[in-house]
C-alpha positions as CSV (number, residue, x, y, z in Angstrom):
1,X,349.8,-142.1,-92.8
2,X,351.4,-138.6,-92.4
3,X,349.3,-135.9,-93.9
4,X,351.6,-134.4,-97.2
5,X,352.9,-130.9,-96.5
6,X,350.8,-128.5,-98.2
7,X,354.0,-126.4,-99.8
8,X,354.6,-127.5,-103.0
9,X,351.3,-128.6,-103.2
10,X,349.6,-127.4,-107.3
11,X,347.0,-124.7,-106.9
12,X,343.9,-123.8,-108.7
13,X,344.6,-121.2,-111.2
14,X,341.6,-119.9,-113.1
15,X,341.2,-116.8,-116.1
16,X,338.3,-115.2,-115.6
17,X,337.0,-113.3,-118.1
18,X,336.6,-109.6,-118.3
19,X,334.1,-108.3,-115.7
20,X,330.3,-108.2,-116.7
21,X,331.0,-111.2,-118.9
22,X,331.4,-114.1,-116.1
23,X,328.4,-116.9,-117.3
24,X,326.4,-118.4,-115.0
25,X,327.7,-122.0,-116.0
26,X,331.2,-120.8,-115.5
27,X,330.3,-119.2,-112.2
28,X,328.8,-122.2,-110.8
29,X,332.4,-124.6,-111.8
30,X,334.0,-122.2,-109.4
31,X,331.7,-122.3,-106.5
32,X,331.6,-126.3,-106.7
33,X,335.6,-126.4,-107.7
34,X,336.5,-123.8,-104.6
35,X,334.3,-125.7,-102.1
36,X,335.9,-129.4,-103.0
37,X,339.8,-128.8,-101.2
38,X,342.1,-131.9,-100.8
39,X,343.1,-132.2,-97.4
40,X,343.4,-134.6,-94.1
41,X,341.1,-136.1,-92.3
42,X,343.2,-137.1,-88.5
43,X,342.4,-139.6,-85.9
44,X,345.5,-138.7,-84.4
45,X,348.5,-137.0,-85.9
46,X,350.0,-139.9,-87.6
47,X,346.8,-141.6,-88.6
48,X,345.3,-139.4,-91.3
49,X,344.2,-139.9,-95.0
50,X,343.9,-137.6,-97.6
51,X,340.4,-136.5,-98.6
52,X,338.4,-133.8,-100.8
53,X,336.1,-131.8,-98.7
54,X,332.9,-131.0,-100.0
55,X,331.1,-128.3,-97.6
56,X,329.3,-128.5,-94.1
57,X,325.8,-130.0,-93.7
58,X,325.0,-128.9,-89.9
59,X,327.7,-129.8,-87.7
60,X,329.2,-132.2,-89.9
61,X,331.8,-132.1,-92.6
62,X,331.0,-134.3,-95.9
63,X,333.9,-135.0,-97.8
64,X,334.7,-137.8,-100.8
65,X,337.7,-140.1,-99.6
66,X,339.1,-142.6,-102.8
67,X,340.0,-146.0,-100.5
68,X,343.6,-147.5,-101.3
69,X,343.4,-151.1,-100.1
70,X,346.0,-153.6,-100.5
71,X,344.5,-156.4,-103.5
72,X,344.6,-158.9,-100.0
73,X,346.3,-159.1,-96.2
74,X,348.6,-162.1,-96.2
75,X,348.0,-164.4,-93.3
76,X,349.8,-163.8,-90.2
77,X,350.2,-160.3,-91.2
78,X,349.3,-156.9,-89.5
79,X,346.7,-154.3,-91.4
80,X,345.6,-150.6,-91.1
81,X,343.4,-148.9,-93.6
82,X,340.6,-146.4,-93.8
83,X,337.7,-147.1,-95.9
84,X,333.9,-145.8,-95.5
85,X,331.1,-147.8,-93.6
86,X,328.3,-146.9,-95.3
87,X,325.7,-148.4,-93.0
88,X,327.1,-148.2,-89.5
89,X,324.3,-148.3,-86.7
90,X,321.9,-145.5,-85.6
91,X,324.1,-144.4,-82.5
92,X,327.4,-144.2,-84.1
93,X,325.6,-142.0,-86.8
94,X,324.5,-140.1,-83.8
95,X,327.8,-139.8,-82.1
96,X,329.4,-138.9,-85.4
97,X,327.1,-135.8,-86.0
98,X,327.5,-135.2,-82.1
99,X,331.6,-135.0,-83.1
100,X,332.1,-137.5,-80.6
101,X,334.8,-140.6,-81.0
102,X,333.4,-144.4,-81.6
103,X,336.4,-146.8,-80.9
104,X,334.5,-150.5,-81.4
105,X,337.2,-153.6,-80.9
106,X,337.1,-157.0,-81.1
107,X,339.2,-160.4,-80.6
108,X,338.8,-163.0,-83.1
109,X,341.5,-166.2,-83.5
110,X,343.3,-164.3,-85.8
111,X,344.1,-161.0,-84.8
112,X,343.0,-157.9,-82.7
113,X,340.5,-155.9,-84.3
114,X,339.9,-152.0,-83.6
115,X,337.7,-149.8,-85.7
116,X,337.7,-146.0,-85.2
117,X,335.1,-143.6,-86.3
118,X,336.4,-140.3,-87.4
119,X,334.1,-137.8,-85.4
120,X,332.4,-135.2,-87.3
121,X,333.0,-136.5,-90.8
122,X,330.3,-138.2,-93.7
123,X,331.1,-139.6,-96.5
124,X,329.6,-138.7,-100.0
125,X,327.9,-142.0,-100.8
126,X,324.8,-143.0,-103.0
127,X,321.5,-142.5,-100.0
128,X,322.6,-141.4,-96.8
129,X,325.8,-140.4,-96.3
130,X,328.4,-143.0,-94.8
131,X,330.8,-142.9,-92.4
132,X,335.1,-142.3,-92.4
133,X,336.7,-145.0,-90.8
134,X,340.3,-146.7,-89.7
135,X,340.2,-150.5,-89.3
136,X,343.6,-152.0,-88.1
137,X,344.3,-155.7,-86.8
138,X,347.0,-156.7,-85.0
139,X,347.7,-160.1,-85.5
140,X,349.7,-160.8,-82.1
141,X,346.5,-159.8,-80.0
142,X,344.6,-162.8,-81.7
143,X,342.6,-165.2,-79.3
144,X,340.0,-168.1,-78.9
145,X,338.6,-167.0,-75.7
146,X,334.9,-165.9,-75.7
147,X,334.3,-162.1,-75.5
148,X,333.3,-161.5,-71.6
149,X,331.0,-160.4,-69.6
150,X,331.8,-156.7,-67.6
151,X,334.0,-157.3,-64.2
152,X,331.0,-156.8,-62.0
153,X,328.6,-159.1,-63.9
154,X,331.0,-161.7,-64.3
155,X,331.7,-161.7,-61.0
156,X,328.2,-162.2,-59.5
157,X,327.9,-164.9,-62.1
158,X,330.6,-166.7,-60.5
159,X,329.2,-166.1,-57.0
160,X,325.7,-167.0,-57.6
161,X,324.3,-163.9,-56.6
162,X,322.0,-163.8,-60.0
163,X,318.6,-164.2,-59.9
164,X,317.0,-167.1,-62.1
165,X,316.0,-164.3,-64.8
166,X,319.7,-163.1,-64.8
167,X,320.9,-166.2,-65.2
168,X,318.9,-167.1,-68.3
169,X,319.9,-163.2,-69.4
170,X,323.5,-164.4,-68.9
171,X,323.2,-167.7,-70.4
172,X,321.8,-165.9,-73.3
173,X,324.6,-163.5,-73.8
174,X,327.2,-166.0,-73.9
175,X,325.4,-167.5,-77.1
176,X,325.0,-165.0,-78.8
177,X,328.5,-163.6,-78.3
178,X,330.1,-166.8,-78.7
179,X,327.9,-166.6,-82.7
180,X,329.0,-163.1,-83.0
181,X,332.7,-163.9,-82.3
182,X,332.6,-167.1,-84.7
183,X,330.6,-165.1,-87.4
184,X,332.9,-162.0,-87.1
185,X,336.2,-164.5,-87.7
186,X,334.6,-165.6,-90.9
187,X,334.4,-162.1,-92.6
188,X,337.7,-161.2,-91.4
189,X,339.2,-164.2,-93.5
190,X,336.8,-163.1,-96.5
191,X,337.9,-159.7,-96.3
192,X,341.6,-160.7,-96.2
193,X,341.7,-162.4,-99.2
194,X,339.6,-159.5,-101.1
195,X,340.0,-156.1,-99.0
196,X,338.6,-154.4,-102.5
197,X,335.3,-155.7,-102.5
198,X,332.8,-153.7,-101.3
199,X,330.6,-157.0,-100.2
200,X,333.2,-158.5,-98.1
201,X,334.4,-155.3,-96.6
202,X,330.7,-154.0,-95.4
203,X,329.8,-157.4,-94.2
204,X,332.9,-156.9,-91.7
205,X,331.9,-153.6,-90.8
206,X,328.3,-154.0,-90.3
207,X,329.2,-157.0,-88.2
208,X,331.9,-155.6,-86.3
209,X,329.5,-152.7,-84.8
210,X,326.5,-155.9,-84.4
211,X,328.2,-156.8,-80.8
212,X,326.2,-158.3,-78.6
213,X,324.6,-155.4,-76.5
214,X,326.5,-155.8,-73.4
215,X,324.7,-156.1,-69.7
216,X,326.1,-152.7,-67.6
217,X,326.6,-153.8,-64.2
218,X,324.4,-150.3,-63.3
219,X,321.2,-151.3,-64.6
220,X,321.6,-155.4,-64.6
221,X,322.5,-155.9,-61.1
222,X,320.3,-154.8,-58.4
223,X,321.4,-152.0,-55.5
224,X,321.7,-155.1,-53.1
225,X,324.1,-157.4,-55.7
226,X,326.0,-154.5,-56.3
227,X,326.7,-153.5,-52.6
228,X,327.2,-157.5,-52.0
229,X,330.6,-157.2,-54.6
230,X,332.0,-154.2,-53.1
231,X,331.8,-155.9,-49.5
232,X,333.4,-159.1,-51.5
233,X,336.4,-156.1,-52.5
234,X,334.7,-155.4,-56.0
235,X,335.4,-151.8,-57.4
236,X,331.5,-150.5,-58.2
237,X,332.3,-146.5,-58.6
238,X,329.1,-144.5,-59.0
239,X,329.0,-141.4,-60.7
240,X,328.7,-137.4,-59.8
241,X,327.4,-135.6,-62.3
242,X,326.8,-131.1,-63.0
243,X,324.8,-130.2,-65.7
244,X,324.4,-126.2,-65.7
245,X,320.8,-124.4,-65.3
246,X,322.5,-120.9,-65.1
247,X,325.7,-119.2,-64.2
248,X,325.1,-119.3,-60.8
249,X,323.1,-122.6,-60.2
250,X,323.2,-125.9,-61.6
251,X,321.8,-129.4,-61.0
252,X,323.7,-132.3,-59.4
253,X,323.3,-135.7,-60.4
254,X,324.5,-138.3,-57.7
255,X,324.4,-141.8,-59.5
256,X,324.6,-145.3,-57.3
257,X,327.5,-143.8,-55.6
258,X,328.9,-145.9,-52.7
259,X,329.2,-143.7,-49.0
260,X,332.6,-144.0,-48.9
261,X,333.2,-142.6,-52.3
262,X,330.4,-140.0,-51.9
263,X,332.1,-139.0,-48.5
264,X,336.1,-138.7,-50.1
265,X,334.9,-136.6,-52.9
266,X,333.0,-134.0,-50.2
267,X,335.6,-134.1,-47.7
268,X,338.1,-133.7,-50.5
269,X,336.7,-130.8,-52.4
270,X,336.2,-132.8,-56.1
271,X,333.6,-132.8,-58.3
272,X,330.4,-130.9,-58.4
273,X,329.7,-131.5,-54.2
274,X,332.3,-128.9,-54.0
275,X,334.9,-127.3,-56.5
276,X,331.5,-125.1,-57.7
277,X,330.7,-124.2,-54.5
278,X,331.1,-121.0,-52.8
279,X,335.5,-121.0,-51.3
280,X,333.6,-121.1,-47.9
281,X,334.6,-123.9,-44.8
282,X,332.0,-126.5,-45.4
283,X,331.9,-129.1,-42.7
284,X,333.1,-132.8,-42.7
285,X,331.2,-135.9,-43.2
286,X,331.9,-139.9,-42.0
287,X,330.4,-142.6,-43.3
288,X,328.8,-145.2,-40.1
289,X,330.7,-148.5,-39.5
290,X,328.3,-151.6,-41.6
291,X,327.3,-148.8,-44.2
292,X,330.4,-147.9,-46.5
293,X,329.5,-150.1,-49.5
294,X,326.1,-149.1,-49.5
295,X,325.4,-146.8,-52.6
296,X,323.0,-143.8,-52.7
297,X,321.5,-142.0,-56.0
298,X,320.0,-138.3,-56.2
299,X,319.3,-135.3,-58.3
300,X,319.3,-131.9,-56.2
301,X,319.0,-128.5,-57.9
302,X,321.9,-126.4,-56.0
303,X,320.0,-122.8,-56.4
304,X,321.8,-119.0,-55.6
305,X,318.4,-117.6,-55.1
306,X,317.7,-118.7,-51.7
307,X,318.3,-118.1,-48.8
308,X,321.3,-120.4,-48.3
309,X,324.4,-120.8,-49.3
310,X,325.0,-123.4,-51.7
311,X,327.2,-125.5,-49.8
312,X,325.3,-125.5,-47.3
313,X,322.0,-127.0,-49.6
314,X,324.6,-130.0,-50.4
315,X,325.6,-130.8,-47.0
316,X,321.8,-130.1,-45.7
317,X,321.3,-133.1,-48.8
318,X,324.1,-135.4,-47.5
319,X,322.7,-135.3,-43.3
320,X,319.5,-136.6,-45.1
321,X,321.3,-139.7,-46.3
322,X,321.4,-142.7,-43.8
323,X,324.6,-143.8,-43.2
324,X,326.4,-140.6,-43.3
325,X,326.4,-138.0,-40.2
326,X,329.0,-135.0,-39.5
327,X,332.0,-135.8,-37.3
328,X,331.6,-132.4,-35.3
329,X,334.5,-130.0,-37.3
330,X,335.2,-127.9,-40.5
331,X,337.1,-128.3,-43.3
332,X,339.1,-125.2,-45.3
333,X,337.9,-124.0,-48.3
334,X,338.6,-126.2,-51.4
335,X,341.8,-125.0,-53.1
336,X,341.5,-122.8,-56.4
């Protein structure tokens, strides 16, 4: 839905009376009437609905949004609407006041479902505050499979590199997702054939963002699983991480990074290892044959107050690491 243009658009007019006169019940109306303006809440620009703003609380908006539902989604056909959620979970509550984007989907028998979580925005409800959100379902993108496992886990499943506790976790996860899938197919079908009711339509939502918690290859595998898959040719990136302590000095977080990936981001001048750095030669690093895959994790405070230059803490950090040693020359500064 296109936002409407705002030319053309009635304004408030109001006749105030002559000054020294203005009653306090009349100055209150147009406090409350100037802070409630129809406008557009946007996912993206041609995904918006129409909505009357009602004044900041903190860092989020509240607004009041009327939903326009169809009276029911034939069968077989596609659907987009916004509606609130008044009960969504604790972390998208938290990501919403954080004004970051939720994007939940699913894959039921009869369509693909996505629900996104306008960032920033509450909706005036009775209690706490609910939530603006833009359910679609595409029809085409409908399955029976089971929702799966993530690349990695799956893939150690399959190779029988779990432990017996895994296993069970594994075993586990499959039932319940293999409920949640069933359950969630169920309320879609209520929901189609009575998108007004509030019962039907919270049911969905609530179930929707009630996905099985899902097993990240990071903390369920172990350091020697995960370095198994990428010598069997699985992709197991780590991540690099800067979190600023001053202007001149911040704190680098290496997470279950492979060598090889730890060494290309160095020698290539990315990330935090280097692009914050001073634009001084810094010297190149090789991983040993055997020890590519294996993955390394640390947290080292890169500090201008010292006497040493701060790429040269980094590479003092790297020589420390088994598996990694300098190859004996210099590489240019990194490009601005």
């Amino acid at each position: 839905m296109r936002p409407e243009p705002r030319s053309g658009r009635p304004e408030h007019v109001f006749t105030l009376p002559r000054a020294g006169t203005v009653q306090p019940v009349a100055l209150l109306l147009l406090v409350l009437l100037g802070a409630a303006s129809p406008d557009v809440v946007c996912l993206e620009p041609t995904v918006c609905t129409q909505v009357t703003r009602l004044g900041r609380e903190g860092q989020v908006e509240r607004v009041r949004h009327t939903e326009r539902l169809p009276a029911r989604v034939e069968p077989g056909a596609p659907f987009a609407g916004w509606m609130t959620w008044p009960r969504p979970p604790k972390i998208v509550r938290r990501q919403v006041e954080n004004g970051q984007p939720v994007e939940l989907r699913a894959v039921i028998p009869a369509a693909r479902l996505r629900l996104a979580v306008a960032p920033g925005v509450v909706t005036e409800g009775i209690g706490e505050p609910g939530v603006l959100v833009f359910l679609s379902a595409d029809p085409f993108g409908g399955a029976s499979e089971p929702p799966s496992l993530p690349e990695p886990v799956a893939a150690a499943e399959s190779l029988n590199l779990l432990g017996p506790t895994q296993r069970n976790e594994v075993a586990h996860w499959h039932t319940d997702a293999a409920a949640w899938q069933a359950r969630l197919a169920s309320e879609w079908a209520a929901f189609t054939r009575s998108p007004r009711t509030a019962a039907s339509r919270n049911k969905l939502l609530d179930t929707l963002g009630a996905a099985p918690a899902p097993l990240p290859p990071e903390t369920f595998l172990t350091e020697t699983q995960r370095t198994d898959l990428r010598r069997r040719g699985h992709a197991l990136e780590g991540r690099i991480l800067v979190e600023d302590l001053t202007p001149e000095a911040y704190r680098l977080r290496v997470e279950q990074v492979p060598l090889d990936q730890l060494v290309e981001e160095w020698n290539a001048g990315l990330h935090g290892l280097v692009s914050r750095l001073e634009r001084v030669p810094r010297p190149r690093f090789h991983v040993r044959r055997g020890h590519q895959h294996d993955e390394v994790s640390f947290t080292l405070d890169v500090r201008s107050d010292v006497d040493e230059t701060r790429v040269s803490q980094v590479a003092r950090r790297l020589r420390e690491i088994p598996g990694l040693e300098l190859d004996g020359t210099d590489l240019p500064p990194p490009a601005l």
